[in-house]
N, CA, C and O atoms as CSV, one atom per row, in Angstrom:
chain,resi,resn,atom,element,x,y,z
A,1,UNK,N,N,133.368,32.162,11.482
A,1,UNK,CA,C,132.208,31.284,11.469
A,1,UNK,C,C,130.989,32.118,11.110
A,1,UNK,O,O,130.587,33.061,11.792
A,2,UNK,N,N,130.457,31.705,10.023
A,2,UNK,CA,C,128.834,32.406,9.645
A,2,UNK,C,C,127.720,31.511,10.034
A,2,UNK,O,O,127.515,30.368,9.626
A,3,UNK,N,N,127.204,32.030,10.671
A,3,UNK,CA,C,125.494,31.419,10.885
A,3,UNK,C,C,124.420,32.560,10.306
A,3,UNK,O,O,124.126,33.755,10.286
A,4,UNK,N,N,124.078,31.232,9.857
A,4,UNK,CA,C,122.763,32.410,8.304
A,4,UNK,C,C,121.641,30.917,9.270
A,4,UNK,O,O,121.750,29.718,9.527
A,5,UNK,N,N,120.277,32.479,9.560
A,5,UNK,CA,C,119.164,31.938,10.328
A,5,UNK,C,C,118.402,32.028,8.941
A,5,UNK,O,O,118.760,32.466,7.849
A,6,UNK,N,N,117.091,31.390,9.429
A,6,UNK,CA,C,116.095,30.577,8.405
A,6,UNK,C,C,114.787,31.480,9.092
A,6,UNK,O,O,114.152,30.593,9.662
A,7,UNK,N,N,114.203,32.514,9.287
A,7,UNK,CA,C,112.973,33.105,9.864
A,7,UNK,C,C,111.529,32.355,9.648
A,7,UNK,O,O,110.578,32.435,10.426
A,8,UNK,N,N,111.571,31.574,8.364
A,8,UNK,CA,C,110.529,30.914,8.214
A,8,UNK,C,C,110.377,29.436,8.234
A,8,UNK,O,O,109.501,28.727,7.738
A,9,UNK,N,N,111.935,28.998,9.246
A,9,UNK,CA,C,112.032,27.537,9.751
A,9,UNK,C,C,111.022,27.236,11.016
A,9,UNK,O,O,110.461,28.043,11.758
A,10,UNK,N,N,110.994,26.198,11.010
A,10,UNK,CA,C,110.378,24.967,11.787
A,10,UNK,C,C,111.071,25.124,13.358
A,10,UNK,O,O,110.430,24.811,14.361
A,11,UNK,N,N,112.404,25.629,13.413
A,11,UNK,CA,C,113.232,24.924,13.636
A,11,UNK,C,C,113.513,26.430,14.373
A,11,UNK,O,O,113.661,27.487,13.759
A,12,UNK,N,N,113.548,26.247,15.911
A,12,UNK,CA,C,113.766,27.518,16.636
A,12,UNK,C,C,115.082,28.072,16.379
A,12,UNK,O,O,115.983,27.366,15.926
A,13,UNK,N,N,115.269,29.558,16.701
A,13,UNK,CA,C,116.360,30.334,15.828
A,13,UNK,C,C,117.793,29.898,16.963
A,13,UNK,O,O,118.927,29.712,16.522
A,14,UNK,N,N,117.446,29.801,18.383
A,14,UNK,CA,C,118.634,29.075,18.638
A,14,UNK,C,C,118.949,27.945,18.839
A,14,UNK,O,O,119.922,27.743,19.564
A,15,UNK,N,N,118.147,26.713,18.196
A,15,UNK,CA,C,118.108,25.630,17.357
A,15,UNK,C,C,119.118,25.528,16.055
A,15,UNK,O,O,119.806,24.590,15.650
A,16,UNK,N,N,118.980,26.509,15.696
A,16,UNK,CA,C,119.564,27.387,14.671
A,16,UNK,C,C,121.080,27.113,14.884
A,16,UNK,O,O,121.727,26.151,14.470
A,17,UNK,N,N,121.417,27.960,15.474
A,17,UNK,CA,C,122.461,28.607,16.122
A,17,UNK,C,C,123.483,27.485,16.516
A,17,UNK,O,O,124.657,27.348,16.171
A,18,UNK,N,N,122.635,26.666,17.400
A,18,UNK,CA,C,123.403,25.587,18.057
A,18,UNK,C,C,123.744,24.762,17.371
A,18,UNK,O,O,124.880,24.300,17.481
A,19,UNK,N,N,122.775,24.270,16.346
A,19,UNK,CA,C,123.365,23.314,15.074
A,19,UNK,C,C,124.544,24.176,14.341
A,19,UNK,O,O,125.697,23.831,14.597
A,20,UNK,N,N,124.373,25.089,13.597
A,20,UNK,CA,C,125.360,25.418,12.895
A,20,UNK,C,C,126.925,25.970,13.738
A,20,UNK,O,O,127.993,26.198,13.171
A,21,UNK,N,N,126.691,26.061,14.934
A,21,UNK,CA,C,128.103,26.180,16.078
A,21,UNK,C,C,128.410,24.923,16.069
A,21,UNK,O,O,129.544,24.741,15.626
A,22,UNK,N,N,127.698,23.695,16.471
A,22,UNK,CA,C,127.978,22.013,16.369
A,22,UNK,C,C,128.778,21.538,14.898
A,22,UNK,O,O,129.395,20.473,14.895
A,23,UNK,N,N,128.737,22.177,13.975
A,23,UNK,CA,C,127.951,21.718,12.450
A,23,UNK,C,C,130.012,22.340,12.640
A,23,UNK,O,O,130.912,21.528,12.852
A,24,UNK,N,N,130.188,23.488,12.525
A,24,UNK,CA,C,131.289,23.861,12.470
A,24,UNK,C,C,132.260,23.642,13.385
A,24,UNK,O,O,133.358,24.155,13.171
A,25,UNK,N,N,132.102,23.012,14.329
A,25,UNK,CA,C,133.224,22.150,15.393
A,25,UNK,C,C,133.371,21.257,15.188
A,25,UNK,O,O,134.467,20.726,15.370
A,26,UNK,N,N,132.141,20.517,14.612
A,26,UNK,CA,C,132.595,19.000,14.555
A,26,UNK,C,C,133.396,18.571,12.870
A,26,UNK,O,O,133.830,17.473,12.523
A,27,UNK,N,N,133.376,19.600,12.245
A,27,UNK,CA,C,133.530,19.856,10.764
A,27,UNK,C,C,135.158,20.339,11.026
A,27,UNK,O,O,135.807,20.027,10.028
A,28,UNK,N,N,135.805,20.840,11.806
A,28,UNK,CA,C,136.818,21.481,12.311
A,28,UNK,C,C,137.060,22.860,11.769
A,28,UNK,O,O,138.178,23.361,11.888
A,29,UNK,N,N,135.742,23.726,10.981
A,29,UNK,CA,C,136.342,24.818,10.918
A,29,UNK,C,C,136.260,25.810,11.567
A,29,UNK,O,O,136.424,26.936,11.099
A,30,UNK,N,N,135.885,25.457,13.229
A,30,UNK,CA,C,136.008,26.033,14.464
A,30,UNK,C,C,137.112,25.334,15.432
A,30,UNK,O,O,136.845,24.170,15.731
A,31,UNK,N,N,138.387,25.908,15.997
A,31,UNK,CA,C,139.160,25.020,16.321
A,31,UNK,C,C,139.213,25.108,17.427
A,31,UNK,O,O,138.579,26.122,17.720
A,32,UNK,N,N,139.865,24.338,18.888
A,32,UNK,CA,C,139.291,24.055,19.974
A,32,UNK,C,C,140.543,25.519,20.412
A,32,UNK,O,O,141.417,26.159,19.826
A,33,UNK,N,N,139.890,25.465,21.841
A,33,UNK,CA,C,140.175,27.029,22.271
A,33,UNK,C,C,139.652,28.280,21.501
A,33,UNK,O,O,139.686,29.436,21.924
A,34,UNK,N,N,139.097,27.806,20.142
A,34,UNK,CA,C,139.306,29.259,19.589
A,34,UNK,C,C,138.248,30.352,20.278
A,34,UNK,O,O,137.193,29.797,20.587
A,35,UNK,N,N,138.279,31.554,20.541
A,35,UNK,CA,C,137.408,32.216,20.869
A,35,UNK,C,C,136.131,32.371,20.063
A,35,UNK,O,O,136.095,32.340,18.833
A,36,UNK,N,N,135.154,32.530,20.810
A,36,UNK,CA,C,133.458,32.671,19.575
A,36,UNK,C,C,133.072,34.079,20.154
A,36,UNK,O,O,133.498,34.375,21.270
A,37,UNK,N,N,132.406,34.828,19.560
A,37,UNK,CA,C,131.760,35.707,19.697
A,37,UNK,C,C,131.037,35.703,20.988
A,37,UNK,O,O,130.388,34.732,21.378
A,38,UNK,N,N,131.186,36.985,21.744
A,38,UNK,CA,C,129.714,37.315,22.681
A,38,UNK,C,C,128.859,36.998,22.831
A,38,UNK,O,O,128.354,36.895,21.712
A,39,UNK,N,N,128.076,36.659,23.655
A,39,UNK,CA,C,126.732,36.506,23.351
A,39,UNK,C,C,125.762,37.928,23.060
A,39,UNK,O,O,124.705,38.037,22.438
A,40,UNK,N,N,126.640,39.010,23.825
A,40,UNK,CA,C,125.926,40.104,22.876
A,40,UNK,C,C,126.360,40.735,21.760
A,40,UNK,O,O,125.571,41.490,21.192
A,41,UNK,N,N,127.841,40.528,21.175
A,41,UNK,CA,C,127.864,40.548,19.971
A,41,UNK,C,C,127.345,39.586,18.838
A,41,UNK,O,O,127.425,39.862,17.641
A,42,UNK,N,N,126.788,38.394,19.360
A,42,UNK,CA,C,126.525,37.493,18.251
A,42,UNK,C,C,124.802,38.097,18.201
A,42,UNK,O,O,124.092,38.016,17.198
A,43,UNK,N,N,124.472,38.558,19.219
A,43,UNK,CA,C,122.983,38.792,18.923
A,43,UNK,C,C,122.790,40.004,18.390
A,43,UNK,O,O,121.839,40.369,17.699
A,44,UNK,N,N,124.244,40.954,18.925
A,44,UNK,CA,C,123.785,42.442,17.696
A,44,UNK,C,C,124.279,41.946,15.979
A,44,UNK,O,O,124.010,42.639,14.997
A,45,UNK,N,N,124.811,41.013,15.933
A,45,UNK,CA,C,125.416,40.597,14.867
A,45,UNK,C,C,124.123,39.771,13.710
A,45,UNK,O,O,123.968,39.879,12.494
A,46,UNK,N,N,123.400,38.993,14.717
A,46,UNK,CA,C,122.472,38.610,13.967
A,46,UNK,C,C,121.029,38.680,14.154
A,46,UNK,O,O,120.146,37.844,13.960
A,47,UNK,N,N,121.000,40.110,14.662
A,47,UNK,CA,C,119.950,41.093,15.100
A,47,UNK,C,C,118.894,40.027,15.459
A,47,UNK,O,O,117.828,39.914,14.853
A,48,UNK,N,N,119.281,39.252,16.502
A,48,UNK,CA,C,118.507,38.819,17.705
A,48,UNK,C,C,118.435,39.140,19.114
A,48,UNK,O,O,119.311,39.832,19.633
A,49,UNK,N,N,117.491,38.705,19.745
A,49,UNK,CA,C,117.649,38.880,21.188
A,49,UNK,C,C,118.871,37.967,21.909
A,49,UNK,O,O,119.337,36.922,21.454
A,50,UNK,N,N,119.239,38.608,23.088
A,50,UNK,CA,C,120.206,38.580,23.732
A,50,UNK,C,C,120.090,37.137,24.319
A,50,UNK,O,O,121.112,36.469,24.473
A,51,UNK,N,N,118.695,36.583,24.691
A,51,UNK,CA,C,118.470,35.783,25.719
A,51,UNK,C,C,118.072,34.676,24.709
A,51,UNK,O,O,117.846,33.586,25.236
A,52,UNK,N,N,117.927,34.746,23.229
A,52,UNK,CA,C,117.934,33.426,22.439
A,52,UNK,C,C,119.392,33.143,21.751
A,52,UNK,O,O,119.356,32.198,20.964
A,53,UNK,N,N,121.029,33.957,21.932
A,53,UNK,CA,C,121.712,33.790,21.938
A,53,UNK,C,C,122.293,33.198,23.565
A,53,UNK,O,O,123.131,32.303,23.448
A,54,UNK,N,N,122.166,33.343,24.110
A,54,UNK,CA,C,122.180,33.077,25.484
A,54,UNK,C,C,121.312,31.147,25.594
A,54,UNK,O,O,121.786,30.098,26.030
A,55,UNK,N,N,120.202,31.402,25.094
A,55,UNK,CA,C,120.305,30.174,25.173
A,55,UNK,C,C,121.148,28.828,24.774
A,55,UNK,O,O,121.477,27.782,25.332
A,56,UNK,N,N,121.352,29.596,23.174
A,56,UNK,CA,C,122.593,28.728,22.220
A,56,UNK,C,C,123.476,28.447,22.558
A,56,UNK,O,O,124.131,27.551,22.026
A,57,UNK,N,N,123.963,29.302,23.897
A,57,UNK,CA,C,125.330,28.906,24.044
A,57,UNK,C,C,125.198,27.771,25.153
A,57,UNK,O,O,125.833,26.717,25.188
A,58,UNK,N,N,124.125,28.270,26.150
A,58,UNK,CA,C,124.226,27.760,27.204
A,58,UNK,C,C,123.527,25.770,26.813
A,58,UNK,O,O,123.824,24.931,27.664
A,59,UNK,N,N,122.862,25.398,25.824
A,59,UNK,CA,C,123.143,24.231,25.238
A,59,UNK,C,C,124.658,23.517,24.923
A,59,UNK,O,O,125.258,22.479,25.201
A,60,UNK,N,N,124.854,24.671,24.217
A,60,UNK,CA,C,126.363,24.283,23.935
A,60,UNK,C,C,127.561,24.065,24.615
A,60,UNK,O,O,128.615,23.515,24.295
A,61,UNK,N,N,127.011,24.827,26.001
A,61,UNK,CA,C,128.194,24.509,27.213
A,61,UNK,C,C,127.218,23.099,27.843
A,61,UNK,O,O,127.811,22.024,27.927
A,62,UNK,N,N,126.302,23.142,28.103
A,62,UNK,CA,C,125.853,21.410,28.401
A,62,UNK,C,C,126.009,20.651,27.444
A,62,UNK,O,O,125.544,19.564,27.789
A,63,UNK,N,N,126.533,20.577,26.082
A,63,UNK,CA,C,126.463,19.881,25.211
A,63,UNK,C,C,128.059,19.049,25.325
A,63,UNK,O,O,128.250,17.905,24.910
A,64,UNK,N,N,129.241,20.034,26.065
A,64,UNK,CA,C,130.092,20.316,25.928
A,64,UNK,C,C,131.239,20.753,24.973
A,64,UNK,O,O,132.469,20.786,25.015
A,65,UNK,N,N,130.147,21.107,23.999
A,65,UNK,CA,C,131.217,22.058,23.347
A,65,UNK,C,C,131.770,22.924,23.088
A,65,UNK,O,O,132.666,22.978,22.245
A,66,UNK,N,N,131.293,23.941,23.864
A,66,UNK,CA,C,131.956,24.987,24.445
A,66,UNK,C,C,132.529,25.656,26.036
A,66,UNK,O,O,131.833,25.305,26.989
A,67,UNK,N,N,133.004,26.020,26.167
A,67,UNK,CA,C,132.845,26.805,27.992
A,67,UNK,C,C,133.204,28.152,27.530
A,67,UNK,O,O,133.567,28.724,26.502
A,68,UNK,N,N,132.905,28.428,28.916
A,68,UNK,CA,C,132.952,29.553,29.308
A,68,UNK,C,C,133.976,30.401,30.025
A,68,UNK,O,O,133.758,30.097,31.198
A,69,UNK,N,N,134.937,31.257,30.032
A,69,UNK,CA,C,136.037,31.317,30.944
A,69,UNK,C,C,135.780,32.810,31.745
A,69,UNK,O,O,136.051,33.856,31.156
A,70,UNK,N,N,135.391,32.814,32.737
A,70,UNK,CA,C,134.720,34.150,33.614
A,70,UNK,C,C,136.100,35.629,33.019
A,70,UNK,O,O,137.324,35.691,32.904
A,71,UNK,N,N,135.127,36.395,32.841
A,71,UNK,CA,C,135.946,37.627,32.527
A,71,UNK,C,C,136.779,37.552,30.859
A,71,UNK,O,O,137.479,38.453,30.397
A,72,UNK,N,N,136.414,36.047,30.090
A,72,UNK,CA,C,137.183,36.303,28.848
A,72,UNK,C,C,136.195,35.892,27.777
A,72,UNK,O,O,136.231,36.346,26.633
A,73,UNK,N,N,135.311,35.009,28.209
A,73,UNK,CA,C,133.993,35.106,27.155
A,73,UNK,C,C,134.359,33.198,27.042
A,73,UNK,O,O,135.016,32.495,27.808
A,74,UNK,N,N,133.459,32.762,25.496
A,74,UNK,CA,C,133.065,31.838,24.961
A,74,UNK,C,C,134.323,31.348,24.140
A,74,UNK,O,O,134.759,32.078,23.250
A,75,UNK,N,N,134.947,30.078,24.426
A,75,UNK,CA,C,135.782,29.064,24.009
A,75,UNK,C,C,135.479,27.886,23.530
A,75,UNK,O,O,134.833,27.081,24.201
A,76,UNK,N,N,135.932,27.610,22.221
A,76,UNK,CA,C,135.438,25.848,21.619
A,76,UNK,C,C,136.234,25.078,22.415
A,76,UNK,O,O,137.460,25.155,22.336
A,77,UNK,N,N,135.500,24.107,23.416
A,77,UNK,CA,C,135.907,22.732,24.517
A,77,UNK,C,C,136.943,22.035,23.774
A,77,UNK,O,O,136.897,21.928,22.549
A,78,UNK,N,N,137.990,21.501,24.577
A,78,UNK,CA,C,138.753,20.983,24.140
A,78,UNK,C,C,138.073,19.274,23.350
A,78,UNK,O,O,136.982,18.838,23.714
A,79,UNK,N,N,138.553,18.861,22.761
A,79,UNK,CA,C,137.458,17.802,21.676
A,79,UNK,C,C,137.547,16.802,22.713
A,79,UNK,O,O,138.624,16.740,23.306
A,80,UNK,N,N,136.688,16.058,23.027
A,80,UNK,CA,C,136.653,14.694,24.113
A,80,UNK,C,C,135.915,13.841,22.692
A,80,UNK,O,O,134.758,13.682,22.305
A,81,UNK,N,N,136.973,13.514,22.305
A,81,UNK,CA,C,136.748,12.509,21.088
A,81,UNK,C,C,135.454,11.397,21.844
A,81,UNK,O,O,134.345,11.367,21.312
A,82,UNK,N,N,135.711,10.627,22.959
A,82,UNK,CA,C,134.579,9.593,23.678
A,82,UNK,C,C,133.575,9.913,23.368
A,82,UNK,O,O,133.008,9.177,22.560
A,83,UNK,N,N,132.849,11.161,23.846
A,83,UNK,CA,C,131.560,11.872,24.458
A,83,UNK,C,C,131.076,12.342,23.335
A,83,UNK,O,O,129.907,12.088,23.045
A,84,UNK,N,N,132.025,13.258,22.334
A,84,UNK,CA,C,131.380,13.421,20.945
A,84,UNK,C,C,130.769,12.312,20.441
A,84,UNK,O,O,129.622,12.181,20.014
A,85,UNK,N,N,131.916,11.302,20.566
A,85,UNK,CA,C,131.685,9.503,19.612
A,85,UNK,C,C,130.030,9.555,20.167
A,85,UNK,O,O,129.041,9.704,19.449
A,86,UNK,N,N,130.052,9.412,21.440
A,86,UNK,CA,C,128.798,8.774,21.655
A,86,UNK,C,C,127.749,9.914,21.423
A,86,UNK,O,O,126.910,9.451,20.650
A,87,UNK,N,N,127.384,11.382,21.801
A,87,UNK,CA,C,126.375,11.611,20.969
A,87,UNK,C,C,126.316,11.855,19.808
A,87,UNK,O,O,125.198,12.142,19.378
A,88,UNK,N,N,127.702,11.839,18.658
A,88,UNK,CA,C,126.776,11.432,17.425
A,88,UNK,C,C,126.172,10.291,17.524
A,88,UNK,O,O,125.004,10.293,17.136
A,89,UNK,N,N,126.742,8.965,18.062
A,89,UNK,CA,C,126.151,7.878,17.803
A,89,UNK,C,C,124.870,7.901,18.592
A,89,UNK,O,O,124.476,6.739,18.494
A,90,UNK,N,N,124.392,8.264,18.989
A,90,UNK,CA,C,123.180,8.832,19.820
A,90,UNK,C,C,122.094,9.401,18.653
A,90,UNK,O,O,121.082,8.871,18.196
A,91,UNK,N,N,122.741,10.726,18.360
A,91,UNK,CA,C,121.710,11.521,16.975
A,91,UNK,C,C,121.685,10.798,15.829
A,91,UNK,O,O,120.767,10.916,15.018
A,92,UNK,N,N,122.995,9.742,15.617
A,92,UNK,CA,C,122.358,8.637,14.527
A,92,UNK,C,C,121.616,7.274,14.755
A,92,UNK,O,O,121.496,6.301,14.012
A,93,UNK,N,N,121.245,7.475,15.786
A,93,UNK,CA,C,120.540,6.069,16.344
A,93,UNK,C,C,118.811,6.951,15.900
A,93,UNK,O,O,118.001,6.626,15.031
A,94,UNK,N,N,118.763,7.930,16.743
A,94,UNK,CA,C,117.865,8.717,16.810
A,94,UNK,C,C,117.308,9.246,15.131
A,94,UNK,O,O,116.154,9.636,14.957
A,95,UNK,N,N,117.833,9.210,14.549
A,95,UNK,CA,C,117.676,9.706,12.769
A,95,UNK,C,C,117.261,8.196,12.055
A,95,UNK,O,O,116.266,8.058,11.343
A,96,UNK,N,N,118.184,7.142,12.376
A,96,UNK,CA,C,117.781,5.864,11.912
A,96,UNK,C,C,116.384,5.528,12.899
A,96,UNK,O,O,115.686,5.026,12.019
A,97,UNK,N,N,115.724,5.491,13.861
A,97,UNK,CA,C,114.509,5.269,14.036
A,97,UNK,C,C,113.716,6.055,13.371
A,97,UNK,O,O,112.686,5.662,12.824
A,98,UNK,N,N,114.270,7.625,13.360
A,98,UNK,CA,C,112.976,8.452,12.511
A,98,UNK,C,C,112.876,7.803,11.142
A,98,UNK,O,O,111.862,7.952,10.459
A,99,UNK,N,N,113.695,7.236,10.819
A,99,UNK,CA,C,113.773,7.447,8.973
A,99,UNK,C,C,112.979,5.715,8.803
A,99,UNK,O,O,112.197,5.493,7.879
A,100,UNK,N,N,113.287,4.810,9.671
A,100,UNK,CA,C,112.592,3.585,9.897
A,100,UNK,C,C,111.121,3.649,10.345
A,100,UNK,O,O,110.333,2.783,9.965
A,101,UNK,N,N,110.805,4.482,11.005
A,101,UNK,CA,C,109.231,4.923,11.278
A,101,UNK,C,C,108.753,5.117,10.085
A,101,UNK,O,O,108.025,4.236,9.626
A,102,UNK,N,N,109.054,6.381,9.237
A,102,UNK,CA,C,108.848,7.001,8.153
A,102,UNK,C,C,108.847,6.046,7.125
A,102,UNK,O,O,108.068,6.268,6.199
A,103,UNK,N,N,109.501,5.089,7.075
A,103,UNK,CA,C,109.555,4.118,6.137
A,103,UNK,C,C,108.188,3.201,6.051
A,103,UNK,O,O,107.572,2.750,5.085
A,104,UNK,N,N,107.988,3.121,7.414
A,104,UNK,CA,C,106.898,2.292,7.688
A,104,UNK,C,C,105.680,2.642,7.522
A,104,UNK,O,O,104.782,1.817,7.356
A,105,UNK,N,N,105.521,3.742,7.544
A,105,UNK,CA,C,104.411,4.518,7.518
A,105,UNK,C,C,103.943,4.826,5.870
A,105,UNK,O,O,102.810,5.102,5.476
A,106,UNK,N,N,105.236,4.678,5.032
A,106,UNK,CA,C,105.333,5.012,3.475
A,106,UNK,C,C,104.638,3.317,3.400
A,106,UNK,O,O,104.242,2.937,2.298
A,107,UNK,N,N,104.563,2.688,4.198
A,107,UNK,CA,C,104.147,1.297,3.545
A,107,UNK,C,C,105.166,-0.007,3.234
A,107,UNK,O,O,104.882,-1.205,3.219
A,108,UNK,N,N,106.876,0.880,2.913
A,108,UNK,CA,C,107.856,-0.196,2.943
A,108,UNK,C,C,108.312,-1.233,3.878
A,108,UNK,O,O,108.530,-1.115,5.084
A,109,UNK,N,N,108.401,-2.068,3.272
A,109,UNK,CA,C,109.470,-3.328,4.236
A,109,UNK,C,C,110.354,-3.134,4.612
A,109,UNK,O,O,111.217,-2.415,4.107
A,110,UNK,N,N,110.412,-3.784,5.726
A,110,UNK,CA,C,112.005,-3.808,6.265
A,110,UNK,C,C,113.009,-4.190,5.592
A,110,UNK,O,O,114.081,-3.684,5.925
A,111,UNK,N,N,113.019,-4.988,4.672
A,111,UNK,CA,C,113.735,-5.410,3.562
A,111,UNK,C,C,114.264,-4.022,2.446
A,111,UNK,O,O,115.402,-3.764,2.054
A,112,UNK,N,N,112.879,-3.265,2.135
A,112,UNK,CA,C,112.920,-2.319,1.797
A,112,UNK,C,C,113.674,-1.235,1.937
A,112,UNK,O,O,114.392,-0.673,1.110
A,113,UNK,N,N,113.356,-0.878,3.539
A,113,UNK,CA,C,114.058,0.374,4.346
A,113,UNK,C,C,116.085,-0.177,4.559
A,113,UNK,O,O,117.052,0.580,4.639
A,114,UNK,N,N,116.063,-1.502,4.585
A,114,UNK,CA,C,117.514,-1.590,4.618
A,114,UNK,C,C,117.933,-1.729,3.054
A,114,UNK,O,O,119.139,-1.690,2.813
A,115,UNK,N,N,117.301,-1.841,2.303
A,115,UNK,CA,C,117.698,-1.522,0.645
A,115,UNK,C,C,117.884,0.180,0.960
A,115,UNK,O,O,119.031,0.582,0.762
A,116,UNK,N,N,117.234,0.856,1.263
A,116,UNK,CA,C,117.415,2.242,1.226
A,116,UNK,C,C,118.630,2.785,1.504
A,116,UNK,O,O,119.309,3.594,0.872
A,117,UNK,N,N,118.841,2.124,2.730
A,117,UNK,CA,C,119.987,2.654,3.643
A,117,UNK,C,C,120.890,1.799,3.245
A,117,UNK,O,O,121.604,1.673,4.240
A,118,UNK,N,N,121.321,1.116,2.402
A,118,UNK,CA,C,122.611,0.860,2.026
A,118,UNK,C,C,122.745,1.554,0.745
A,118,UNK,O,O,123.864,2.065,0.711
A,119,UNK,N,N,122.083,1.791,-0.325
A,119,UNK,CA,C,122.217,2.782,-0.982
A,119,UNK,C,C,122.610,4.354,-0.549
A,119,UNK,O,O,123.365,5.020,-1.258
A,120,UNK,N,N,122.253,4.671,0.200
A,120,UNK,CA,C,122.882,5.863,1.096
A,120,UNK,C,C,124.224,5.682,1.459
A,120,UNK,O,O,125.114,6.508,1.258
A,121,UNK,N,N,124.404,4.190,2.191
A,121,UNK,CA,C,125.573,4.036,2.776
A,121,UNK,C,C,126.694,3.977,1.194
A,121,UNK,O,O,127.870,4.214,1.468
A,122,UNK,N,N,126.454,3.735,-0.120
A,122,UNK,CA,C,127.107,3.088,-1.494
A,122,UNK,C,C,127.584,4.683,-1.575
A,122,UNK,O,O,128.769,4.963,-1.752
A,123,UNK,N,N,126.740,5.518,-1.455
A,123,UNK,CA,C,127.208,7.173,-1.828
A,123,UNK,C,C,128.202,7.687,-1.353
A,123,UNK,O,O,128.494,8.848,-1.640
């Protein structure tokens, strides 16, 4: 698994981190059990601090997609197909209000903004 950080993002570096660990589990080319890196090898690895890798993970074990196993390190959670279902459907509820705000604010109709998004959906 490669995570390539962005230094001049928006977007905090273990923001970073946690998306592209999410991005590759839910993609399956992280497979469940598999072992992940340290948290202090991932931070000498991507010459960060210890405690903004530390945070990444520790999202990611409340996120549940990872744990932790005392004395053996960081494991991808076994998949709880339910709980995933529902927070993607959560972060796409959450993306469809942003993008419906944004719409509104551009001046379009609602008529409009669902012309948009079925063109998205045609792709």
């Amino acid at each position: 698994m490669k995570i390539i950080l962005k230094n001049k993002s928006d977007v905090p570096i273990y923001e970073q981190i946690e998306e592209q660990v999410k991005k590759a589990i839910l993609e399956g080319r992280v497979m469940e059990n598999e072992q992940l890196p340290s948290i202090r090898q991932l931070a000498r690895d991507l010459k960060i601090s210890v405690i903004t890798t530390t945070r990444a993970y520790t999202d990611l074990m409340e996120g549940g997609y990872i744990v932790s196993v005392a004395g053996k390190g960081y494991f991808v959670a076994q998949r709880n197909n339910e709980l995933l279902r529902e927070r993607m459907l959560c972060e796409m509820e959450e993306c469809i209000e942003k993008a419906v705000v944004s719409g509104r604010n551009a001046g379009l109709s609602d008529n409009e903004i669902i012309k948009y998004l079925k063109s998205v959906l045609e792709e």
